[in-house]
N, C-alpha and C positions, 0 to 999 in steps of 0.2 A: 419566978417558979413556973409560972404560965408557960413563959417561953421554951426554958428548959425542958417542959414536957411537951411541947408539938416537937422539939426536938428529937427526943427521945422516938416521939409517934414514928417520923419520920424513918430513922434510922433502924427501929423496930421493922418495919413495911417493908423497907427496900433489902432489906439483911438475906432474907432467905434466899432473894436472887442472888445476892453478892456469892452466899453460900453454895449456890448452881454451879457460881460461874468457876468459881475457885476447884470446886470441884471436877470438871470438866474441860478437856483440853477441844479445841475444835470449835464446832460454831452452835449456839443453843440460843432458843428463843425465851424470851418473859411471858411467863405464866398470864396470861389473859389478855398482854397487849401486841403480841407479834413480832415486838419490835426484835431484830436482829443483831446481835452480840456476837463478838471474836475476839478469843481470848487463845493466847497460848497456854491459859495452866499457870502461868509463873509470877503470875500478881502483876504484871504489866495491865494499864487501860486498856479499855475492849472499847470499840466503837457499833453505837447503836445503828440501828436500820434510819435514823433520821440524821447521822452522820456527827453525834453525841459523841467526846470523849466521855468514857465514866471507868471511875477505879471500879478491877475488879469482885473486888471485896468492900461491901459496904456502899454503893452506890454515889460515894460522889463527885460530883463532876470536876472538869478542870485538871485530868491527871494526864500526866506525860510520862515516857513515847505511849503513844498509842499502839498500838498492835490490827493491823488489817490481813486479811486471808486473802493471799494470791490465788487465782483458781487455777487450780489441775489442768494442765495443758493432755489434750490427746493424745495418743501413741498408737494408731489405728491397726497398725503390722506388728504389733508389740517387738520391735527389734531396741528398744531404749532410745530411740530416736524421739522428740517429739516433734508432731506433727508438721509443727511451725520451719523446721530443720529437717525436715527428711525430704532429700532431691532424692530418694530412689522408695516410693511409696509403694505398699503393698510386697515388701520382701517377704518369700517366702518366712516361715514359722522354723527357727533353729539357725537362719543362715547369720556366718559372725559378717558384721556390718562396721564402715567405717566412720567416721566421723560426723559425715552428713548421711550417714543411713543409707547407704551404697554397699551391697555386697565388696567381699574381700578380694582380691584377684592377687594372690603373695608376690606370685611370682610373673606377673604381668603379661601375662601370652594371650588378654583378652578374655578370660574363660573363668568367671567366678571360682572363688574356694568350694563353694557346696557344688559343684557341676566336674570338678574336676580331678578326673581320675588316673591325671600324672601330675602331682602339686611338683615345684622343685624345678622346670625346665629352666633352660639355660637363657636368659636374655637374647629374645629377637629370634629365640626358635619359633619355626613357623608350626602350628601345631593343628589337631584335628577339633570336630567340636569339644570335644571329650577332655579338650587341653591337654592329649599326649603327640608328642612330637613326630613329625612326616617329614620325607624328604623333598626339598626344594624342585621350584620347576625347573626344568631342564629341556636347553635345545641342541638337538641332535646334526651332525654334521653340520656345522658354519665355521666349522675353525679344523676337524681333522679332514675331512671328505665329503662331497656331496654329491647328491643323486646324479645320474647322467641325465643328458638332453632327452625330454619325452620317457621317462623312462621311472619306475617307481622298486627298481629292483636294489635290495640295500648289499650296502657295498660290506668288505670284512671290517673297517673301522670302524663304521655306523653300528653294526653288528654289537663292535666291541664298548662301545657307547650304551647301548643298549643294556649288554650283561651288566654293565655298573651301576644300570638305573634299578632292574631287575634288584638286587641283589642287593641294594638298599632297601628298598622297598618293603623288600621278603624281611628283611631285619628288623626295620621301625618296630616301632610299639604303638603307634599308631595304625588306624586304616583309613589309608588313604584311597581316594579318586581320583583316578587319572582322565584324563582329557588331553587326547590325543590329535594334533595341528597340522595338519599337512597344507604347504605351502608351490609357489612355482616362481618362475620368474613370468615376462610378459610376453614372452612368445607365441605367437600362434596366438587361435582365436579365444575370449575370456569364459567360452561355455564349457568348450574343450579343456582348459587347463583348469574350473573347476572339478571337472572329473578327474583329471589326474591328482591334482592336490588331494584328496579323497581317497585313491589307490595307494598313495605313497604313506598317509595317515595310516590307512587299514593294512599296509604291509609292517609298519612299524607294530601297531596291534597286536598282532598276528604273533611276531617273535616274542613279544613279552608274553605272550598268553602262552606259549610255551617253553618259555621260563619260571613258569607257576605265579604266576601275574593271572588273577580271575579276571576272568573276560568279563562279569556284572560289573566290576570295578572300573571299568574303562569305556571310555563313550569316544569317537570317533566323529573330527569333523574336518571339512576341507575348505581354505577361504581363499583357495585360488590364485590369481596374481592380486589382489586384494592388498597385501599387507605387506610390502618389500622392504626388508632391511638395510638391501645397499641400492647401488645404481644400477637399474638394467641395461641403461646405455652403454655400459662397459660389459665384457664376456665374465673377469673375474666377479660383479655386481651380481648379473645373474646366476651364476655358478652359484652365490652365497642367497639366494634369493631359494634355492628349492633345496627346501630344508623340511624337517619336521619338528615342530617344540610338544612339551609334555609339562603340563600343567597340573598342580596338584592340589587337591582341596582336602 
């Protein structure tokens, strides 16, 4: 009988915590001792802060599965990435994010989904920041016509080279910058024919600025016999050597 009743003591004493716990999803402490319990709610053993299995109802030990609380991983950009898994930290607030927590880019031209204000371009179109599509760079006379010797005055082909660049340009949906290249072959001295390469740039300028091509948009530069595409030892090498290209960002 003696014993029956330390028993009874016992299980009296420990009840009200059991009753906490049963009550209580998440993690709660005992009343005067600190010790720390985790319970899911569903009658599974909760493990104390001294690393005790104990059922959650009634106090007593020895019960299996235990039940332990994983901690909350961080999410510091709140994009659903957790921390431990986000190679692209700090995304903006609303941007959609993939996998590893990396903005979206759908349609791949480089240019985030939230940044971009032509979603849809076509594969491998070259595009603006803005991820709307521009027209490719382009060089002028090396295959219909090229500038004469010493000479930066453009010929009727280059002309017509020109209106097709114009007039894409004018179309895109994009705004583009151009950068304008004027080129020479090796003749004559290298001070000299960076000035020319220069003259031949800024005459190409010139006719696009008056095909409604804004001049802010275009920057102009000359790199002289610097940069030859063919051979200058040959006449037709240098013929293909003074040319102008148009680059577009």
């Amino acid at each position: 009988m003696f014993e029956n009743a330390g028993n009874n003591k016992i299980v009296a004493t420990l009840a009200p915590f059991g009753l906490a716990l049963g009550m209580t999803a998440g993690v709660v402490h005992a009343a005067g001792h600190g010790d720390r319990f985790v319970t899911s709610g569903a009658g599974e053993g909760v493990v104390t802060g001294y690393g005790e299995c104990w059922n959650a109802v009634g106090g007593a030990s020895g019960v299996a599965p235990c039940v332990t609380a994983e901690p909350k991983e961080g999410d510091a950009d709140g994009d659903g990435v957790p921390d431990s898994k986000d190679r692209c930290p700090n995304t903006p607030k609303g941007a959609a994010v993939n996998a590893d927590g990396c903005p979206k880019d759908s349609d791949g031209d480089g240019v985030p989904d939230f940044k971009d204000n032509c979603p849809g371009t076509p594969r491998g179109a070259k595009v603006d920041p803005q991820g709307c599509e521009i027209v490719g760079n382009v060089t002028i006379n090396t295959t219909t016509d090229h500038f004469d010797f010493d000479s930066a005055v453009l010929k009727p082909k280059m002309m017509s080279e020109l209106d097709s660049v114009a007039s894409r340009v004018n179309a895109s949906p994009g705004n583009e910058s151009l950068e304008v290249i004027g080129h020479t072959d090796s003749t004559g001295p290298e001070a000299y024919n960076q000035g020319l390469s220069e003259r031949r740039a800024q005459a190409a300028a010139d006719y696009l600025a008056g095909k409604g091509i804004s001049a802010s948009a275009m920057t102009v530069k000359g790199m002289g016999e610097s940069s030859p595409v063919a051979d200058n030892g040959t006449r037709e090498g240098r013929a293909m050597n003074r040319r102008v290209e148009i680059i577009t960002r």
